[in-house]
DSSP file (Angstrom, degrees, kcal/mol; ACC not computed):
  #  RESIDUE AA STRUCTURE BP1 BP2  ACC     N-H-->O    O-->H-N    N-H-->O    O-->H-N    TCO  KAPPA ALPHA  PHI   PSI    X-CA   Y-CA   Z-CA
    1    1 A X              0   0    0      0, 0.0     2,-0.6     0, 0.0   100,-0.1   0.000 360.0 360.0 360.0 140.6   25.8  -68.9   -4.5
    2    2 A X        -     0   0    0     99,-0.4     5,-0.2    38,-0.2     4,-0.2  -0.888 360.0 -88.2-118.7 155.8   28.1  -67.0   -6.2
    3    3 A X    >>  -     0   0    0     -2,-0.6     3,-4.4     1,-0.2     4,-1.6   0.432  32.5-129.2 -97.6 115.9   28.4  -66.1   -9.8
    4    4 A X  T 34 S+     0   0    0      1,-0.4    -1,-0.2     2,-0.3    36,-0.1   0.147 105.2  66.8 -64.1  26.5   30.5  -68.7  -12.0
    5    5 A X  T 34 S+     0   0    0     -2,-1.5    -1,-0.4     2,-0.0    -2,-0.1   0.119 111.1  31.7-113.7  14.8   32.6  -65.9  -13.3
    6    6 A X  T <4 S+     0   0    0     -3,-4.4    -2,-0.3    -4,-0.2    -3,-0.1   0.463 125.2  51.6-118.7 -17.2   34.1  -65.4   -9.9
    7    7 A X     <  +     0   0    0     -4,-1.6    33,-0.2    -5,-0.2    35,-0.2  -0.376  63.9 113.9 -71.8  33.3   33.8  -69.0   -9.1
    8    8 A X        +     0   0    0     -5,-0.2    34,-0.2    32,-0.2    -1,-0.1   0.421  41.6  92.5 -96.0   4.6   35.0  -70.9  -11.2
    9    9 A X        -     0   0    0     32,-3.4    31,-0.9    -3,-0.1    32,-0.5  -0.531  64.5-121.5-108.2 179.7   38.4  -73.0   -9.8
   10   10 A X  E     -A   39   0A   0     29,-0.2    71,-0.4    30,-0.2     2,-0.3  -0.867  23.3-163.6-159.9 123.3   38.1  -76.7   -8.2
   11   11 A X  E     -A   38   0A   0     27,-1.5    27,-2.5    -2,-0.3     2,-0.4  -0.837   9.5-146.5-123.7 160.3   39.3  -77.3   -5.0
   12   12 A X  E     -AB  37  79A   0     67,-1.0    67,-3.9    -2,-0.3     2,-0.6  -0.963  12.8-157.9-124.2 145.5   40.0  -80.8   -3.2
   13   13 A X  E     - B   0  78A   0     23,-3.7    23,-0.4    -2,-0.4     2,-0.3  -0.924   7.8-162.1-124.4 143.8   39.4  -81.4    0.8
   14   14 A X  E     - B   0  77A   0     63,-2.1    63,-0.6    -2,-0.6    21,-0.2  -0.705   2.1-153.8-112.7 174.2   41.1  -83.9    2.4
   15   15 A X        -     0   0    0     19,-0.4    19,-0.9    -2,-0.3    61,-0.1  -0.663   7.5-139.1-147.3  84.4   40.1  -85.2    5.4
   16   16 A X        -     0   0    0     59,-0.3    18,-0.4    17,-0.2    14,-0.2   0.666  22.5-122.8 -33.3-146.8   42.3  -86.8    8.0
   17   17 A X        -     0   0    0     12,-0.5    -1,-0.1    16,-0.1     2,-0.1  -0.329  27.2-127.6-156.1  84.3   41.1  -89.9    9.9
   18   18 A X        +     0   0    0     10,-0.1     2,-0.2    -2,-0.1    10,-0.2  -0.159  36.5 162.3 -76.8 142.8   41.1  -89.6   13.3
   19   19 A X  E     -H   27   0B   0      8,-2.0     8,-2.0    -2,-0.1     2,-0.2  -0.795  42.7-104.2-153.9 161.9   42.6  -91.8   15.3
   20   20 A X  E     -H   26   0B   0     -2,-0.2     2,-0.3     6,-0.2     6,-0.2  -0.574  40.3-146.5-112.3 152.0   44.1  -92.3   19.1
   21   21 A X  E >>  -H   25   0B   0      4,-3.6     3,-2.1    -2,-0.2     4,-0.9  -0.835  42.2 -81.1-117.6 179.9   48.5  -92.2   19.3
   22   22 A X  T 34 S+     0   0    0      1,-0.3    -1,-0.1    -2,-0.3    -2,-0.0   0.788 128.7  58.9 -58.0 -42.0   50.7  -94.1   21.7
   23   23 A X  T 34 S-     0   0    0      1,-0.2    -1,-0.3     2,-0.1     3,-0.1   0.627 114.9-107.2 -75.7   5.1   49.9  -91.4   24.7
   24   24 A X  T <4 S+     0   0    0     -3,-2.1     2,-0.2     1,-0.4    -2,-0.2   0.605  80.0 133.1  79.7  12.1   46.0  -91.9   24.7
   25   25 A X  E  <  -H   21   0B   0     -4,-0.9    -4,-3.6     0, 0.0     2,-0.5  -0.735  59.3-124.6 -95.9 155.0   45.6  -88.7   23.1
   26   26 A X  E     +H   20   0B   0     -2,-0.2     2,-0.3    -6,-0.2    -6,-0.2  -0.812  40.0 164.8 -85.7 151.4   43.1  -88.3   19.8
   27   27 A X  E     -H   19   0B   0     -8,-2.0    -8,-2.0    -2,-0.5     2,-0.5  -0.949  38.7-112.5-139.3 179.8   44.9  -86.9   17.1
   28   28 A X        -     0   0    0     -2,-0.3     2,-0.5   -10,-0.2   -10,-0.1  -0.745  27.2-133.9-115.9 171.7   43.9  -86.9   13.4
   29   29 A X        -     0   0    0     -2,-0.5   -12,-0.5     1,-0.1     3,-0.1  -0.945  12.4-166.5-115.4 128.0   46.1  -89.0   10.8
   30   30 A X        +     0   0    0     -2,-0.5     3,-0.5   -14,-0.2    -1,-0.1  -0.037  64.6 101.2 -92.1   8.8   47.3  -87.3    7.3
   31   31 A X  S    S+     0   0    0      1,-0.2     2,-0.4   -14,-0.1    -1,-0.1   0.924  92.5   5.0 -58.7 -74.6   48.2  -90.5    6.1
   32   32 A X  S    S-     0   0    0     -3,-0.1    -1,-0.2   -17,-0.1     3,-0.1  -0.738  83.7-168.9-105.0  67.9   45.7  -91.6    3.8
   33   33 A X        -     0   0    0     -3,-0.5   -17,-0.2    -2,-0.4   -16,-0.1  -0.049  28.9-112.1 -59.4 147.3   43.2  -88.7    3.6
   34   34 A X        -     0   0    0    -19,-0.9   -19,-0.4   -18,-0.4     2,-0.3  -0.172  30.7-146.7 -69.3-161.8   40.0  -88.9    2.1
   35   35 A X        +     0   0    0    -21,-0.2     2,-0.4   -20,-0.1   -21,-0.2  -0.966  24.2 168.8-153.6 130.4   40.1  -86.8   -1.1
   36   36 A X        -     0   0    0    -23,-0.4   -23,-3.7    -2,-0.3     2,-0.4  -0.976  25.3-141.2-150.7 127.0   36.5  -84.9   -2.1
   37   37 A X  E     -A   12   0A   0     -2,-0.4     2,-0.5   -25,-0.2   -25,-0.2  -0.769  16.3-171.3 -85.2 133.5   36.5  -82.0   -5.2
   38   38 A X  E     -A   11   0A   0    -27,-2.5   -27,-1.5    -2,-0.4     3,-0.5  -0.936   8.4-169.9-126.1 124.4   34.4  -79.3   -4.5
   39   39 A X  E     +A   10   0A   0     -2,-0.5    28,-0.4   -29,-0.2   -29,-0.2  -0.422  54.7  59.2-103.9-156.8   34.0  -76.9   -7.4
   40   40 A X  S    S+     0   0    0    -31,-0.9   -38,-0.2     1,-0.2    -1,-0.2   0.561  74.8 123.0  70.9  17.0   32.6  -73.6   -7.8
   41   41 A X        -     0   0    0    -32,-0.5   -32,-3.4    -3,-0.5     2,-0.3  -0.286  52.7-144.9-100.8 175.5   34.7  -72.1   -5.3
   42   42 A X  E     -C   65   0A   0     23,-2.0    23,-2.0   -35,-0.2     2,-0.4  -0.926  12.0-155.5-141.6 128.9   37.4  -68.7   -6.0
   43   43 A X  E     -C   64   0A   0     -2,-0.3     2,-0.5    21,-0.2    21,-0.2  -0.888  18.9-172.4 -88.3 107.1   40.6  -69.1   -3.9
   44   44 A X  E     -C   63   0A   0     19,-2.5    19,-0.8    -2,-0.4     2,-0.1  -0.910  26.0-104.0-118.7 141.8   41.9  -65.3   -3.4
   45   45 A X  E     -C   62   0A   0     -2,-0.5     2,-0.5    17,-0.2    17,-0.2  -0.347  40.0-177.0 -55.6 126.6   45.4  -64.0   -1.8
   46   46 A X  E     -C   61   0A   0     15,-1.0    15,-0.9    -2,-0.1     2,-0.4  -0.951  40.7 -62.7-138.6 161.9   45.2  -62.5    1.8
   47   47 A X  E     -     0   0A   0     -2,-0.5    15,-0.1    13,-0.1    13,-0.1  -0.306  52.9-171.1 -41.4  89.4   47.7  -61.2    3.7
   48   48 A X  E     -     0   0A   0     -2,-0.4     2,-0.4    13,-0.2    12,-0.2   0.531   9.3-138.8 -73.0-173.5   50.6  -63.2    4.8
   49   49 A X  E     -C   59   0A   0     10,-2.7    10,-1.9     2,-0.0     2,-0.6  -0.988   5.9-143.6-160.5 157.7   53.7  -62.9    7.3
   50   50 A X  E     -C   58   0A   0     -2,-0.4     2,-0.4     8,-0.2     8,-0.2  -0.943  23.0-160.5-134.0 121.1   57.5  -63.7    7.3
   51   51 A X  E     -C   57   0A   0      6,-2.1     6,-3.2    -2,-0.6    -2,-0.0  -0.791  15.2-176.9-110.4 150.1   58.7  -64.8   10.7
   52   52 A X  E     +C   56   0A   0     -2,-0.4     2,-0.5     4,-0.2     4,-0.2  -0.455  34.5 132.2-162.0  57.8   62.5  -64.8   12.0
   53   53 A X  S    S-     0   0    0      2,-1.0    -2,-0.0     4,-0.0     0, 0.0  -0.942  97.3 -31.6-128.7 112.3   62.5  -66.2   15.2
   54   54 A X  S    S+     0   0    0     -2,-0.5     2,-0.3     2,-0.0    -2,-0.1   0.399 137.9  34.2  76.8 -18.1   65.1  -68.9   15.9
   55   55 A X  S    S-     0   0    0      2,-0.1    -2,-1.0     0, 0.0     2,-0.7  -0.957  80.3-102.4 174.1 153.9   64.3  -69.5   11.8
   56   56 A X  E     +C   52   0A   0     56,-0.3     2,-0.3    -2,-0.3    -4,-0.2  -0.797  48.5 159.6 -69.5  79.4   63.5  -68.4    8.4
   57   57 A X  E     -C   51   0A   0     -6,-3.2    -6,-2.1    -2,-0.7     2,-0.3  -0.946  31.0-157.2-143.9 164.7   59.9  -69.2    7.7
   58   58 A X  E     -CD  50 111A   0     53,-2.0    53,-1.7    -2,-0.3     2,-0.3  -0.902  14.7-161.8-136.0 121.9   57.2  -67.7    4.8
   59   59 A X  E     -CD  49 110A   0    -10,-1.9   -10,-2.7    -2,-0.3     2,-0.4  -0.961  12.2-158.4-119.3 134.9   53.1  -68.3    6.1
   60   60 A X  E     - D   0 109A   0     49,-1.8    49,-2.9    -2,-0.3     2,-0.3  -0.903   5.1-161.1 -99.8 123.9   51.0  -67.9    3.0
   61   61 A X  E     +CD  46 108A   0    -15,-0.9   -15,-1.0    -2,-0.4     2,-0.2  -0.764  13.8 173.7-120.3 160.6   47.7  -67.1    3.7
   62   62 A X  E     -CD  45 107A   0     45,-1.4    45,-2.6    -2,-0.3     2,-0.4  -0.867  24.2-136.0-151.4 172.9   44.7  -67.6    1.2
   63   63 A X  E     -CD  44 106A   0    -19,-0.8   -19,-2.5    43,-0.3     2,-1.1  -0.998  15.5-160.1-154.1 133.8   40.8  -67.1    1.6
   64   64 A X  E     -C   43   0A   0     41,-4.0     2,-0.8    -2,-0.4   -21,-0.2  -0.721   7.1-172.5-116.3 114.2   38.8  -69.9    0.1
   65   65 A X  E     +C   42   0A   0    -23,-2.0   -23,-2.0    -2,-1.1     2,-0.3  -0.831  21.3 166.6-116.0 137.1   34.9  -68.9   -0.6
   66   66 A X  B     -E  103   0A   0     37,-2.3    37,-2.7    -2,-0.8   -25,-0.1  -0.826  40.0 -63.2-138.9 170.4   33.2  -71.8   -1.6
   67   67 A X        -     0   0    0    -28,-0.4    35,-0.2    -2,-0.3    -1,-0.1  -0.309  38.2-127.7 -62.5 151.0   29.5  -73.0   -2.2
   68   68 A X  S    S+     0   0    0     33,-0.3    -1,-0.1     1,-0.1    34,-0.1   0.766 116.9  57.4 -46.5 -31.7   27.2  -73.1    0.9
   69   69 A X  S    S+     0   0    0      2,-0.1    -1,-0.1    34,-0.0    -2,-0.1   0.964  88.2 123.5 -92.3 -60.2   26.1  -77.1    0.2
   70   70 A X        -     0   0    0    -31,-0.2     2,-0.6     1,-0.2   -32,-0.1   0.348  66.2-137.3  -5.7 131.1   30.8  -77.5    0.6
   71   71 A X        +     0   0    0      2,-0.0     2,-0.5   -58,-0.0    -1,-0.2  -0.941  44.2 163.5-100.4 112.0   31.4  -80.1    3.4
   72   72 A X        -     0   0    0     -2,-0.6     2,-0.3     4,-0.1    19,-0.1  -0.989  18.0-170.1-138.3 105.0   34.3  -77.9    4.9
   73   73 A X    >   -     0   0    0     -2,-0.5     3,-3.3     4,-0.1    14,-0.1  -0.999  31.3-128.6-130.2 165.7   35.5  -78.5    8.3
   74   74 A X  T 3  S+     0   0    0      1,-0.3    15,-0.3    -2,-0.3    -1,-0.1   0.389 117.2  48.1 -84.3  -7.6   37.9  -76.4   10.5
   75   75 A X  T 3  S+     0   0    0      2,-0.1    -1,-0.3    11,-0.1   -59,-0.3   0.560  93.0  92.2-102.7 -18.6   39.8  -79.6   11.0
   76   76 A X    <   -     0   0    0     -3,-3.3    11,-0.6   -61,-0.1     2,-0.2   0.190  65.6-147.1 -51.1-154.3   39.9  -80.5    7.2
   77   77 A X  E     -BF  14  86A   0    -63,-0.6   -63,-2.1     9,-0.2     2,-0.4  -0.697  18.8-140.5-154.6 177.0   43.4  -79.0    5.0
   78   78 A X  E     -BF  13  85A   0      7,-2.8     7,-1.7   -65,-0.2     2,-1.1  -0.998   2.6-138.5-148.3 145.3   42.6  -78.1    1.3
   79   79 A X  E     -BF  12  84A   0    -67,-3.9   -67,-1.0    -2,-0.4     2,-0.5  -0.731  26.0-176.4-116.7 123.4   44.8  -78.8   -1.6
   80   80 A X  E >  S- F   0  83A   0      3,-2.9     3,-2.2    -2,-1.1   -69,-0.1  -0.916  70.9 -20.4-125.7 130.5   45.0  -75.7   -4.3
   81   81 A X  T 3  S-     0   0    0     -2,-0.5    -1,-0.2   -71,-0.4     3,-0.1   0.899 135.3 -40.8  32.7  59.8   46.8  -75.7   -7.4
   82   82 A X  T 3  S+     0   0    0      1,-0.1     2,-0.5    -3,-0.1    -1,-0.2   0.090 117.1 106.1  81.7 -13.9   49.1  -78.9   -6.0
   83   83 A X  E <   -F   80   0A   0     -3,-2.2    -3,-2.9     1,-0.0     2,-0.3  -0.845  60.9-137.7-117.2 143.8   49.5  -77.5   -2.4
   84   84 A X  E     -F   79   0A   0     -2,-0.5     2,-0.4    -5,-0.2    -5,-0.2  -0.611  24.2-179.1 -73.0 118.5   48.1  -78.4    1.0
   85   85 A X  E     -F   78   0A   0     -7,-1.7    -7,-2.8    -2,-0.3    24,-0.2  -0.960  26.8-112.3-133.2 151.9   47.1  -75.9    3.3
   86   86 A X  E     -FG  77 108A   0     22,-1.8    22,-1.0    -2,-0.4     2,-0.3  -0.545  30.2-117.6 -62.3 118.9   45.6  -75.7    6.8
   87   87 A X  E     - G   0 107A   0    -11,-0.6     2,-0.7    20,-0.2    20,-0.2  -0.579  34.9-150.4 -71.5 136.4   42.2  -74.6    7.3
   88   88 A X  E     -     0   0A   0     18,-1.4     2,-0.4    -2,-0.3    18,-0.3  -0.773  53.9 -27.6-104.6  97.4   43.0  -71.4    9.6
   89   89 A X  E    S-     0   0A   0     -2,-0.7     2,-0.0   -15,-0.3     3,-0.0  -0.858 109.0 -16.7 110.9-167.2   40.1  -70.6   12.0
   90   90 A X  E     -     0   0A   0     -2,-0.4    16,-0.6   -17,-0.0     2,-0.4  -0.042  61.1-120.1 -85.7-176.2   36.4  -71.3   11.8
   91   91 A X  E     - G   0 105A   0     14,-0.1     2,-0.4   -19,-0.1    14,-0.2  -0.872  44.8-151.7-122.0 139.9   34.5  -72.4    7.8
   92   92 A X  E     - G   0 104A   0     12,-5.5    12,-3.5    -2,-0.4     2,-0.8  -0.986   4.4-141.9-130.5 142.5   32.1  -69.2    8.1
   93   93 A X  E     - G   0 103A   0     -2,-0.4     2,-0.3    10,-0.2    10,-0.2  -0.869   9.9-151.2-104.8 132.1   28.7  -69.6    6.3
   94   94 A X  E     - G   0 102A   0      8,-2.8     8,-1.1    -2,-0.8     2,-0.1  -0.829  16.0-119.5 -65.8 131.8   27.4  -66.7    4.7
   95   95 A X        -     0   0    0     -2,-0.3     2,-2.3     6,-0.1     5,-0.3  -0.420  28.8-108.0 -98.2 167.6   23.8  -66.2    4.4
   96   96 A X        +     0   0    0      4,-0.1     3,-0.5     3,-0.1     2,-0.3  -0.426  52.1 157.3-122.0 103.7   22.1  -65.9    0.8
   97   97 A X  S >  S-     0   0    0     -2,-2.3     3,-1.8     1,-0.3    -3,-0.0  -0.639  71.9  -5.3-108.5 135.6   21.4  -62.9    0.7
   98   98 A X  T 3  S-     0   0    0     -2,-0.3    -1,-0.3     1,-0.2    -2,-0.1   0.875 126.6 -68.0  48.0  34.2   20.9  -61.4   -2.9
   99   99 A X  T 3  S+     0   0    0     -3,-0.5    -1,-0.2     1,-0.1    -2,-0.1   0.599 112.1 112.4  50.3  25.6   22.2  -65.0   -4.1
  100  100 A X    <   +     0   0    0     -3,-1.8   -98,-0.1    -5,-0.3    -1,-0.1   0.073  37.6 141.8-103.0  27.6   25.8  -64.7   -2.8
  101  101 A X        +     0   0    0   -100,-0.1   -99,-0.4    -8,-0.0     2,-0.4   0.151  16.8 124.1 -45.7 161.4   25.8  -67.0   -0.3
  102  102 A X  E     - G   0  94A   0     -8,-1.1    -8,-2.8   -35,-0.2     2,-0.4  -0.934  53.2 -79.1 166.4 172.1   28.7  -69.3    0.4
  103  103 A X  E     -EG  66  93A   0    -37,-2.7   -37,-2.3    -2,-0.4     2,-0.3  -0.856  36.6-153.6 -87.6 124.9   31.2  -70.6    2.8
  104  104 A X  E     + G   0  92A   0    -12,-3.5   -12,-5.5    -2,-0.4     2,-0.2  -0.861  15.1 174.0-133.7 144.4   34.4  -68.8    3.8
  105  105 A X  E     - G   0  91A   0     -2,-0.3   -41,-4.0   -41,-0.2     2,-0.2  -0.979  26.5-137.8-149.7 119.2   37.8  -70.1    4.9
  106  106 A X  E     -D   63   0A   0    -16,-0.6   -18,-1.4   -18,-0.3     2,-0.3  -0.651  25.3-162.4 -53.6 135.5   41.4  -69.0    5.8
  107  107 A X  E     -DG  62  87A   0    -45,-2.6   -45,-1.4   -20,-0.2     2,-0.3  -1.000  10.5-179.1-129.4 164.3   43.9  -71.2    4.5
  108  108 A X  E     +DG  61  86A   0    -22,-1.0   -22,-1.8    -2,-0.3     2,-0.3  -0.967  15.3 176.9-153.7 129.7   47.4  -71.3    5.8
  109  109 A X  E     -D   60   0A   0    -49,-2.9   -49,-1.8    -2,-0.3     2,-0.6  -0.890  17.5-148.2-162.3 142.4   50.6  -73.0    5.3
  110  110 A X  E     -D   59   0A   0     -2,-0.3     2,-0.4   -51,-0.2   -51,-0.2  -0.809  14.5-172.8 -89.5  81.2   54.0  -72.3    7.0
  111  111 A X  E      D   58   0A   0    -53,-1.7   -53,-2.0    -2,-0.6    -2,-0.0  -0.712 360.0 360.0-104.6 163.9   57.4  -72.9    5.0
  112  112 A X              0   0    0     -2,-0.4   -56,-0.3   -55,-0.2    -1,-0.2   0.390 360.0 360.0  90.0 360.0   60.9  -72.7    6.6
């Protein structure tokens, strides 16, 4: 676990509903996510990109370390300080080793 002075923010994970669309395909539904708080997590800045193909666009990238017990999956989004981001990649568990386990996450979200 790691240390409530580096842990300290509140995160919410939504969780789509998956569900089948007109072509037989599954896809998952953002409508009405569930909504779960997980605290004890630290949300940190990581390295980002500007793309200019065909269009303008800003990805903001973030790295979300959260408790080991966090039900975090690669399909979830995560909402920080008011915005939704895309989990990017796998949720990687750390083991706890010297009592800093936890769960680690990309999170990603694309404007323009």
């Amino acid at each position: 676990m790691l240390p409530a002075e580096i842990a300290s923010e509140t995160v919410v994970r939504l969780r789509g509903v998956l569900t089948t669309n007109g072509y037989d395909d599954q896809v998952i539904d953002w409508t009405n996510p569930a909504a779960a708080s997980i605290s004890g997590c630290s949300v940190q800045p990581a390295a980002g990109q500007e793309i200019q193909l065909d269009r303008d666009a800003i990805v903001s990238r973030w790295t979300l370390f959260a408790p080991l017990t966090a039900d975090i999956q690669s399909t979830d989004r995560i909402r920080h300080n008011g915005q939704d981001y895309e989990i990017d990649g796998s949720v990687q568990d750390w083991p706890d080793i010297f009592g800093l386990g936890h769960r680690q996450c990309f999170l990603r979200k694309a404007t323009g």
